[in-house]
C-alpha positions as CSV (number, residue, x, y, z in Angstrom):
1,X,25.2,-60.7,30.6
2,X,28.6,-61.3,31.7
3,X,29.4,-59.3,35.2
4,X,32.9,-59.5,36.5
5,X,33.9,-58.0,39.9
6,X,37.7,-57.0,40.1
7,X,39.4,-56.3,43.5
8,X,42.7,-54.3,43.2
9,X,45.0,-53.7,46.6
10,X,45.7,-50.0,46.3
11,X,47.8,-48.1,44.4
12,X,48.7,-50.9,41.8
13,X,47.6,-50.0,38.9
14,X,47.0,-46.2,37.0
15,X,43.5,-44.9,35.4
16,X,45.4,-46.0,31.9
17,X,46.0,-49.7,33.2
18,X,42.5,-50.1,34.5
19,X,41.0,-48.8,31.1
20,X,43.1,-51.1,29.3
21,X,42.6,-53.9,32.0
22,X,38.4,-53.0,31.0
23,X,39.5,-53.1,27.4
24,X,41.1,-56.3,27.7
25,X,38.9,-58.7,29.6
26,X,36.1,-57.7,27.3
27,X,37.4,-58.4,24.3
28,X,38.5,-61.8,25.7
29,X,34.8,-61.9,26.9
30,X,33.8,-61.1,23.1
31,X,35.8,-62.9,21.2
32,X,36.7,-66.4,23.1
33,X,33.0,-66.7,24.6
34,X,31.0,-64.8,21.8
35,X,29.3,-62.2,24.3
36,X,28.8,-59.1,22.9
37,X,30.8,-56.2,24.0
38,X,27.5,-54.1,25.3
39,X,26.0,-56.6,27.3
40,X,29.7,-57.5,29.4
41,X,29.8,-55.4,32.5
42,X,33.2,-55.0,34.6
43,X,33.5,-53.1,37.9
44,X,36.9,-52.6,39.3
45,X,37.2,-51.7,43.3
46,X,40.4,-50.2,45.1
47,X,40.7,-51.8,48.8
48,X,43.0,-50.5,51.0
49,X,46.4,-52.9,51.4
50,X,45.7,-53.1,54.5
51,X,42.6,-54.6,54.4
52,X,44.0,-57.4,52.5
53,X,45.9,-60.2,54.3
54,X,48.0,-63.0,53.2
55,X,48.6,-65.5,56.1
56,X,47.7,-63.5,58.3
57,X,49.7,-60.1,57.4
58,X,48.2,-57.3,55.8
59,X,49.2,-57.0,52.1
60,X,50.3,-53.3,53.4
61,X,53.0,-54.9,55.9
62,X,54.3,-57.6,53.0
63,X,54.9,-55.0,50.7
64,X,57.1,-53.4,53.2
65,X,58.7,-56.5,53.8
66,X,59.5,-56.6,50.1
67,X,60.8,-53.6,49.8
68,X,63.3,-54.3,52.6
């Protein structure tokens, strides 16, 4: 049974993306690797940006960078 853990820095992506992001993965699951769709298990978790860092910087404070 195929469990995949997805971490997502906050607010990326909609309720729509993540069901199609679930939607997606398992059917590669099913059809590249032959594992049936009931038996794959996919949990997605929101983290805060700021509890994310990239050399040392929040993801939070690059994003403001970016936007800069």
């Amino acid at each position: 049974m195929p469990i995949i853990n997805i971490k997502l820095a906050k607010p990326e992506f909609s309720k729509t993306q993540k069901e199609e992001l679930i939607a997606d993965i398992t059917e590669l699951l099913h059809t590249k690797y032959n594992k049936p769709k009931q038996n794959i298990v996919i949990m997605l978790e929101d983290i805060e940006p700021y509890n994310i860092a990239f050399g040392g910087e929040s993801v939070e404070k690059l994003r403001l960078k970016g936007k800069k």
